[in-house]
N, C-alpha and C positions, 0 to 999 in steps of 0.2 A: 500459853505454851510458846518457848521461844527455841529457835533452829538457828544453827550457824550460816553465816549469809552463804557460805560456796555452797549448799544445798539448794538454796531458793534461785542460783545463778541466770536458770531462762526465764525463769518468772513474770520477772521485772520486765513491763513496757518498754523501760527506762537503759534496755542495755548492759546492766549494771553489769556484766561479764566482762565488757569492755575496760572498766577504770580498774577492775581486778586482775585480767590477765592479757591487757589488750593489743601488743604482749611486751612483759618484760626484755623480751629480746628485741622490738622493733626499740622502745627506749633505748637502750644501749648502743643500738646502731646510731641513734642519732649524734650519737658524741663523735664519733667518725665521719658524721656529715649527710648532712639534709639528703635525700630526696622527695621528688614529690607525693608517694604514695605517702614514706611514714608522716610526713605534715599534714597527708590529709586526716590519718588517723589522729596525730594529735588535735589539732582543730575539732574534730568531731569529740573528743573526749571532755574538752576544755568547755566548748557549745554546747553538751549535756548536762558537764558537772553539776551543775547547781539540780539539775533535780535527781540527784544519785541519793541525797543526804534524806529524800522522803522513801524512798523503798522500800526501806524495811513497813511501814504501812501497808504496802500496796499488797504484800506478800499474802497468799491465802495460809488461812489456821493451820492446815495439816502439808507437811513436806514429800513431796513427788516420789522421794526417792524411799520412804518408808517404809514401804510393801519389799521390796528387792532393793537393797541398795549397793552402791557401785562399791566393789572389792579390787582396791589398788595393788590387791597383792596377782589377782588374776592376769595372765599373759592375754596381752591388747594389742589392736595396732597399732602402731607410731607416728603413723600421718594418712588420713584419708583425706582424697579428695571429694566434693559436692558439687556433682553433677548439677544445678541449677541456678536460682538467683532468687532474689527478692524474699518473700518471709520464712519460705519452708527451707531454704539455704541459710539463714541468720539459726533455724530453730536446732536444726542438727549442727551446725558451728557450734551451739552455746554448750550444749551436749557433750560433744567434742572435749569441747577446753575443761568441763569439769571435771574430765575421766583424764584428761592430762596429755591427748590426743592433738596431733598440730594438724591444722587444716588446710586444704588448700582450695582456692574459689577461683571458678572461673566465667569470665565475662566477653560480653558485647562491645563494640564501643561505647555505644550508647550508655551503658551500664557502667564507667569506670568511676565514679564515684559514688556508688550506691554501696549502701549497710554490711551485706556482704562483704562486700570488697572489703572493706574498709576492718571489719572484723576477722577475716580470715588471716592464718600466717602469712600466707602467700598469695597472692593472684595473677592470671594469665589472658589476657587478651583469646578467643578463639574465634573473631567473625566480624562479619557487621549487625546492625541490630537485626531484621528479621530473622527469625527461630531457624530457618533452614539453612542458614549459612552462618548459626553459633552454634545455642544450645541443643538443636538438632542435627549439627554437625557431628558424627560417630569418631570420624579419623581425628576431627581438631582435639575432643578430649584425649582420644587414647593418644597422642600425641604428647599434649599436659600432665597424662599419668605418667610417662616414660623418661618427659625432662624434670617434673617437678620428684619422681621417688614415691610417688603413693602407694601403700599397700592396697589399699582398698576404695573403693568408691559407692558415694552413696548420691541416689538417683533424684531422692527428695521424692517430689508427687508430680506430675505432667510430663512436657517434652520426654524422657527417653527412659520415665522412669520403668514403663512395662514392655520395654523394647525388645524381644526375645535374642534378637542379633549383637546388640549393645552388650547385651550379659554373657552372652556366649564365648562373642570377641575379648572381652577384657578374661574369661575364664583360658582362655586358650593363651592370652599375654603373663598368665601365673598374676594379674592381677583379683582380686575378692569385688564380686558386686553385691553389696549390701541390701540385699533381696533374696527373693527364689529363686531357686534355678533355672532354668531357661524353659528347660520345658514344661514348669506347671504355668511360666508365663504364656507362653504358647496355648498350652491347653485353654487356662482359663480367659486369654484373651480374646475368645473368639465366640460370641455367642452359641455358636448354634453347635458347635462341637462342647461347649462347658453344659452345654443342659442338658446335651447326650448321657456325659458324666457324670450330670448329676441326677439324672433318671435312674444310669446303673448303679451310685450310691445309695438310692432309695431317697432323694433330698425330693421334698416338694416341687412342682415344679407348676408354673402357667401353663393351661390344654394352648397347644398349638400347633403349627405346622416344624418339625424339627431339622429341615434341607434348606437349600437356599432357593428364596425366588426369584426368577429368574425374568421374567415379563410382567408388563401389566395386567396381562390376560390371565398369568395364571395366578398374581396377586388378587384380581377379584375374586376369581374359581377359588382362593385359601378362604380365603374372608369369608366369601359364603358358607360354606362348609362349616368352617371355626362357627357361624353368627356375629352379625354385630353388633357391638361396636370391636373393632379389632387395633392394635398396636403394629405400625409399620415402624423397623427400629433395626438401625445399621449390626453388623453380626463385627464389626470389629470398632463399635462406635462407644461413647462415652461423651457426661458432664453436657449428655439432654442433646449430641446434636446427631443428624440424623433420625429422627423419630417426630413419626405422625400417629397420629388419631384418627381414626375411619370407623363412619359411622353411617356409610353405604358406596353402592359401588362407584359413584363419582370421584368421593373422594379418596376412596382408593386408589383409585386410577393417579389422583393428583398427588396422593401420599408418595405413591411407589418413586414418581418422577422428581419429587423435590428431595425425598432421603434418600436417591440416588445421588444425587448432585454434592447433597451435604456431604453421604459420606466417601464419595470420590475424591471432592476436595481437602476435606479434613482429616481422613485416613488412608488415601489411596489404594481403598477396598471399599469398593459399592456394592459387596453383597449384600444380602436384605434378609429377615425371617419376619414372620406374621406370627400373633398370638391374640390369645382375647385379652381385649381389655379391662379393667376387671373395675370399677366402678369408685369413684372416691375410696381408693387405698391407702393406710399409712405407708409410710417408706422409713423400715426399721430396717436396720443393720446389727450385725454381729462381728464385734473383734477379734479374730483368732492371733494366736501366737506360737508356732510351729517351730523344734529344732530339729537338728539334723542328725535325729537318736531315735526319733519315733513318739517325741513328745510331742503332746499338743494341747492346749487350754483356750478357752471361750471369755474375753474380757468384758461380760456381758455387753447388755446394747444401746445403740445412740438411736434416736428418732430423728429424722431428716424428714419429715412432713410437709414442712413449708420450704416451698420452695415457687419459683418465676422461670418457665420457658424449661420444666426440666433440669435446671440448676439451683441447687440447695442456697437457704437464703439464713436460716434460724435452725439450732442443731439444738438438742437437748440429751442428756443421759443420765438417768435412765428414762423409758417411755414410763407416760402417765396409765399408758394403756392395759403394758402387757400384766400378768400374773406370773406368778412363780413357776406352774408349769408351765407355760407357755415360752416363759424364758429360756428354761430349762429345753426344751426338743427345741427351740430354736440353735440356740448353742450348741445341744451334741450333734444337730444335724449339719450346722458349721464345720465342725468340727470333725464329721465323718467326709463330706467333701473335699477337706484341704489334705487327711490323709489318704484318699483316693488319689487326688493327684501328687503324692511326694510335695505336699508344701513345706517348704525351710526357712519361713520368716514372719514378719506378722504382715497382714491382710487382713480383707474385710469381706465378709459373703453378704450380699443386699438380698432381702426381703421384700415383699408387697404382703398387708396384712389387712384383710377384709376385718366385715363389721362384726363376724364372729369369732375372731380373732384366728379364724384359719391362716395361716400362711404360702408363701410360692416362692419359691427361689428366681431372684431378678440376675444378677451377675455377681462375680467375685473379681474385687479390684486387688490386684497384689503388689500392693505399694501399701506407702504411707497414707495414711488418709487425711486430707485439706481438715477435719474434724475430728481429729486422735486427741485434741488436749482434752474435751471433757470427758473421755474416756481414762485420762490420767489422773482428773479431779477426783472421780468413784474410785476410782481404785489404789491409785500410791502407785503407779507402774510407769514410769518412764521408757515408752516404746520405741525411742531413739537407742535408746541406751538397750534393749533387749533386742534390738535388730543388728544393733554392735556386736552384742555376745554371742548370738547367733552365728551369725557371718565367719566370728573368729573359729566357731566350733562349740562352745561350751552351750553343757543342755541346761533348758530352763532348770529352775530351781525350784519353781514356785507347783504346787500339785492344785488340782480345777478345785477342792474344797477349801484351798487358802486364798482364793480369789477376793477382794473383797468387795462390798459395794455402798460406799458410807457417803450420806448425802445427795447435795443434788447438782447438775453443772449444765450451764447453758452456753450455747457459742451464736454469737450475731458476726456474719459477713460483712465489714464495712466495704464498700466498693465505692470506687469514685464513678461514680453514675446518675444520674437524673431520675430518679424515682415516680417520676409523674409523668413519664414518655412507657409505656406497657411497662411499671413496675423496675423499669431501670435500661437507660441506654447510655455507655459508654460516657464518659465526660474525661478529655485529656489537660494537664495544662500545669503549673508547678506549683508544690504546697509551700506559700507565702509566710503562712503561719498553722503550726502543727503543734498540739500537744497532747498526748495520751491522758484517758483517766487513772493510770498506774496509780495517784496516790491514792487511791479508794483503795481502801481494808478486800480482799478476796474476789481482787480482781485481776487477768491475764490479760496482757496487750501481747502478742503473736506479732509482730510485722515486721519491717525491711523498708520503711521509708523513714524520714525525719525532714527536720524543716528544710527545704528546700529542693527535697526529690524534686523529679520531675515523673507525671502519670503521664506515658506516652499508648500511640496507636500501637504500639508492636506487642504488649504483653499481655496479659490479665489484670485487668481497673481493680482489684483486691488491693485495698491497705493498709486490713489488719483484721485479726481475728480476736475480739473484742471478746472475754469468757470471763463468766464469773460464778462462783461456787457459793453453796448456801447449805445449811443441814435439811433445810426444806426448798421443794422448788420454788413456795412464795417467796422465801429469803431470795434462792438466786435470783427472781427477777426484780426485785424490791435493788438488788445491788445492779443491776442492768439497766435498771430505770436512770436509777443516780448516775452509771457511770456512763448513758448515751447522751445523757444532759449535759456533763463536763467534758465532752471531746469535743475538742478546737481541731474545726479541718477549715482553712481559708485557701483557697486560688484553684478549686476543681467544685463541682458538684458531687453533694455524697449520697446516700440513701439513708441514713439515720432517722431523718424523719420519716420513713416506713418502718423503718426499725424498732422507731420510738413508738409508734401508735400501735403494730402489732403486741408488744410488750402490756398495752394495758388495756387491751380489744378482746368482750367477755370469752368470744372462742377460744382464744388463745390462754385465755386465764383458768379457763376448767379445764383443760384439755381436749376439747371438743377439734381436732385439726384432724386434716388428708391430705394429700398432695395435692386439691382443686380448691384449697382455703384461702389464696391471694384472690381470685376471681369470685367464689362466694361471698367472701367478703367487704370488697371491690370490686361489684360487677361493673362499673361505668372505670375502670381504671385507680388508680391513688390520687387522694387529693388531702388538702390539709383543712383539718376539721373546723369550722369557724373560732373565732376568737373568744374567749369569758371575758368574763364582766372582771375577772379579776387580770387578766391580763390587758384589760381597757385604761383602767386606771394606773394601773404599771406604767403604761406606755407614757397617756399624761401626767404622773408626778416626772419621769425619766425626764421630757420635755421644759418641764417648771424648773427641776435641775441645773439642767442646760441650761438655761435661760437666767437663771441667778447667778450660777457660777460666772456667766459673761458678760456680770450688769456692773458697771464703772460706780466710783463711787465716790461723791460729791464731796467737800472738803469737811463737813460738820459730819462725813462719817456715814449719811440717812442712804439706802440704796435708791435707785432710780424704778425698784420695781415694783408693785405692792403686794401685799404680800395672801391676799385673794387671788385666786384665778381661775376665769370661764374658759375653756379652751374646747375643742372638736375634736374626738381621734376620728379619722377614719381610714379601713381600709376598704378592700377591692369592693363589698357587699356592703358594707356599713358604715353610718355617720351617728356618734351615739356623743350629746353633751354632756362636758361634766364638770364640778367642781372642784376646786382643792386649796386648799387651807396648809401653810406650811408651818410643821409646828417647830419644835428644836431637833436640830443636826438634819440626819438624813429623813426624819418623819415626815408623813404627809397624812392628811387628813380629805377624802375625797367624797363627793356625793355624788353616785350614781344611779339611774333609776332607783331615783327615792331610798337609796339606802347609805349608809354611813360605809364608809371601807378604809381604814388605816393602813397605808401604805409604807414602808422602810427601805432606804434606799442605803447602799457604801454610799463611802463621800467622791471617792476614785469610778468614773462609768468608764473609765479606758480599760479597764483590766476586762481580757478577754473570754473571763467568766466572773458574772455578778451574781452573788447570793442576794437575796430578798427574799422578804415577806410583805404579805398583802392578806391581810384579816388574821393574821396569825400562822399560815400556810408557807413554808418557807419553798421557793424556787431558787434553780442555778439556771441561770438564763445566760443567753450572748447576745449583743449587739455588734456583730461584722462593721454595720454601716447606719451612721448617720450625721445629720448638719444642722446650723442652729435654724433652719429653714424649716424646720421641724420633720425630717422627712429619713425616716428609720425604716435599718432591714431588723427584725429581731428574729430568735430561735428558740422556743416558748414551750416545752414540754413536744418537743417531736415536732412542731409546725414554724414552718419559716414564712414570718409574716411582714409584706410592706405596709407600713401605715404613716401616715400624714399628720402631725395634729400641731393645730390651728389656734390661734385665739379664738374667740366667736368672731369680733370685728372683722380680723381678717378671711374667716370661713366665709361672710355674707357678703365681704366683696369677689372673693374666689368665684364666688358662685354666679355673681354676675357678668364675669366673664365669658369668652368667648372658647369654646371647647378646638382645641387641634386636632383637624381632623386625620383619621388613622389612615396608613398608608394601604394601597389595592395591592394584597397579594397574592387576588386569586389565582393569577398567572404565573405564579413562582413556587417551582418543584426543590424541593432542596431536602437533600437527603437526611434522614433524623438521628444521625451520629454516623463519625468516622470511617473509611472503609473503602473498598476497592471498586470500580464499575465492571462487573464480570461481563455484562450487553447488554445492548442496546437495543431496542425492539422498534424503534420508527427512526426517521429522519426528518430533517427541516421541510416544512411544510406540509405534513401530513397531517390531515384531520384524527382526533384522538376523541374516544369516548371513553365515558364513566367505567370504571374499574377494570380499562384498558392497561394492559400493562407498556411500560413506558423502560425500563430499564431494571435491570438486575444489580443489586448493590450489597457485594460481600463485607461482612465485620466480623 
């Protein structure tokens, strides 16, 4: 089935919006004379081209805009501005530019030559890099709205998108915010007043206490009452912070005090409510999409299950879980919530869904959600684009029986973070070398960085929303597997290798997930599974490689190297011999523990994805780092492995060596990612004990 590229335009990893409209009118100004924005654009166009020409591959089988598609003849805005940065500001740009719409972006310092920028028509400086003096700066946008002409503005997802003041101000400036109105933001942004709401809806809801609490004293006195185990969870909190788990009155006492603090600091509202907590939950969501007519429809639902610290990690839609009815009252009770508050745009009402598949209304986010595209996969709906038409006025078109729900769509979170520090902590620092798996057949790259971003302390470590689409969920993850194995992230740490092991980890294969699936599953933390027998011998032909490729070669033509070889892999745990036998080109013939294993090597190990086979198995592996010392980082199906390998000779003198000894540092505190020192609980010279606290360290 083939579609015209301006269809597939956000698709593409690859930007490909860009070389099509990126835009015609910055070209033309060039003829008039340089500046340095549009150079940076061209440079970025030029720096991509070459992977524009595979695209159309990368493209998924069915077209986004299928289900509803964009009528040019319908009256639009002219230029909206986007309110954000980084991936969710490139996804509504790209939107933008297909519907014919000029865009305008606005930026940090820090931020001036990131993806956005660089894609939007216009861009404006509004701050320095911390969030409270740009993008949470209210006066700098409506400022940008006023000189750049925007009719409208869209908020993306975070910073200001649920702001009820932001909305209200640009409605009173005769500017459009591309959202709800203000007051179902209000309502619904506030826990303990949205579940009032949605008790008088009749929406399910968690037994709890429904007022604010107020002390710790009377946070025990709830909890008891409720039973434990109970949830302490900020009433204007979100994306997991502020929120403990009490599971008697100690740690109540200590819940109350720490989700006090979170959500003082991260929402400047420390109110608190208690509920019970309700036992290994799915965490399913429902899509609604609201006009300003009194229509409303249910895009059915994403499963958000897996998840680290209260923030989603692997999204999936549809759930493995639900059934037909169950979909169904999930949805029209969505759906009776949003038209209790006058909702007018799309949003998402969150779930908690026990082992009986009962349900509880969790919160309703009214923004765009970080996890809308595989809800675009199911259904052909582009929600950028229906929040457009919204906004302008025009009612849906689509009625809840023309909804549709075809196949299956998965979303992995790439984050630059460390996966093996509680499942992921922060990692900052510039991407040296980047390249999307876009050229895989039905797969979505989402992002806002390219080679040579920089992942700074000031943002969210997200960089990219990695989705890929299948007519079965096997399919989608079968395309998730391939395409976490062909992403090149170099100069940060990422999480892929959790990403990659969850994808083929048996809970996660039947659908057997809760919200407490990373720690049931890794109760001791994430680690990388030991090495095969068939990535052992990879390693030693890779070596043998190496080593021929760099053998001089005598004037009669004979190499200097023979063409047997005993060598040693080993890594952190193991030292395992092997043989290998080299036959013609890139073949190798290996014996390991007693067994034969035929190994295939490219002739090129520089390219920063290598296909091979080994027994007939073909792998896309990477090698980041190695030397003819024999001493290699590889990236092996999800595990990033150091390994060694030796000749034998040289193994047995290694070994007789003298071990260096490891430096003392039991005396050294050193915070375990980026972040601010809020206090400080002792001073120089004070004796300190075991699980003493020592300092408070905000990220």
């Amino acid at each position: 089935m083939h579609y015209s590229l301006p269809k597939y335009v956000y698709e593409s990893g690859d930007n490909m919006h860009l070389a099509t409209a990126c835009t015609h009118a910055q070209l033309k100004r060039l003829r008039g004379g340089w500046c340095s924005r549009e150079k940076m654009a061209l440079l970025y166009i030029l720096r991509r081209g070459p992977l524009l020409s595979r695209c159309r591959g990368s493209l998924f089988a069915r077209s986004i805009y299928t289900t509803d598609p964009f009528d040019p003849k319908e009256p639009m805005f002219k230029k909206v501005l986007v309110a954000n940065r980084g991936e969710i500001a490139c996804r509504v740009i790209r939107t933008c530019k297909y519907m014919g719409i000029k865009t305008v972006a606005v930026h940090s310092d820090v931020d001036s030559r990131s993806v956005h920028v660089l894609e939007a028509d216009e861009a404006y400086c509004i701050g320095a890099a911390p969030s409270n003096q740009s993008y949470l700066c209210i006066d700098a946008i409506l400022d940008v709205v006023k000189r750049s002409g925007a009719e409208a503005v869209h908020p993306g997802y975070g910073f200001l998108s649920e702001n009820m003041d932001f909305a209200a101000k640009l409605t009173e400036a005769g500017v459009v915010f591309v959202g709800p109105n203000s007051k179902a933001i209000s309502a619904m942004g506030d826990k303990i007043e949205s579940k009032k709401l949605a008790n008088a809806a009749k929406v399910n809801c968690i037994p709890g206490f429904d007022g604010v609490v107020k002390t710790q004293e009377d946070c025990v006195k709830i909890a008891q009452e409720i039973g434990y185990p109970v949830m302490i969870k900020a009433s204007a909190g979100g994306g997991g912070k502020g929120m403990r788990i009490a599971w008697n009155d100690q740690e109540a006492v200590e819940g109350f005090r720490i989700s006090t603090e979170e959500a003082r600091s991260s929402f400047g509202d420390d109110r608190l409510l208690v509920e019970k907590f309700i036992a290994k939950p799915r965490h399913i969501e429902m899509q609604v999409v609201c006009d300003k007519h009194g229509n409303a429809i249910y895009l059915n639902e994403r499963e958000c299950s897996i998840q680290r610290r209260n923030q989603k990690v692997i999204e999936e839609a549809p759930s493995t879980f639900l059934d037909p009815d169950t979909r169904r009252a999930m949805g029209e009770q969505a759906v009776a919530l949003a038209r209790a508050v006058g909702y007018d745009s799309a949003g998402t009402v969150e779930f908690l869904v026990d082992e009986h598949r009962k349900f509880y209304f969790l919160e309703m986010n009214t923004r765009l959600q970080v996890e809308h595209p595989i809800t675009e996969c199911i259904t052909g709906i582009d929600l950028v684009h229906q929040m457009l038409r919204v906004a302008k006025g025009h009612p849906l078109r689509m009625k809840q029986a023309q909804v549709p729900l075809r196949g299956w769509s998965l979303e992995a979170r790439v984050y630059a973070e460390d996966p093996y520090k509680h499942f992921g902590l922060p990692s900052i620092g510039r991407l040296h070398r980047y390249i999307e798996p876009s050229h895989i057949p039905k797969v979505r790259c989402d992002s806002g960085v390219t080679e040579g971003s920089e992942i700074s302390i000031y943002y969210d470590p997200m960089i990219c929303k990695l989705v890929t689409y299948g007519d079965t969920r096997d399919e989608a993850r079968h395309t998730m597997l391939q395409a976490l194995d062909a992403y090149v992230i170099r100069g940060v740490m990422h999480n892929i290798p959790l990403l990659r092991t969850i994808m083929g980890e048996e809970h996660f294969v039947s659908g057997d997930i809760h919200t407490g699936y990373l720690p049931q599953v890794f109760p001791h933390g994430f680690c990388s599974t030991p090495p095969s027998s068939h990535f052992v011998v990879l390693a030693a032909a890779v070596y043998v490689q190496d080593q021929l490729n760099a053998c001089k070669f005598l004037d009669d033509g004979d190499t200097l190297e023979a063409n047997l070889w005993s060598v040693q892999v080993a890594t952190k745990d193991t030292k395992v011999p092997v043989t290998l036998s080299k036959l013609n080109g890139g073949k190798y013939c290996a014996e390991v523990g007693g067994q034969s294993v035929e190994v295939v090597l490219p002739e090129d190990l520089s390219s920063p994805l290598l296909g091979v086979h080994v027994d007939g198995t073909e792998y896309t592996v990477q090698l980041p780092q190695r030397d003819f010392a024999g001493t290699m980082k590889f990236l092996f199906q999800g595990s990033v492995v150091d390994v060694t390998v030796l000749t034998q000779e040289a193994a047995e003198f290694l070994a007789r060596m003298p071990e260096k000894p490891q430096a003392d540092l039991s005396k050294v505190v050193g915070a375990p990612m980026p972040g601010l020192v809020k206090s400080v609980a002792v001073k120089v010279g004070d004796m300190v004990g075991e699980n003493q606290e020592v300092c408070v360290v905000e990220a």
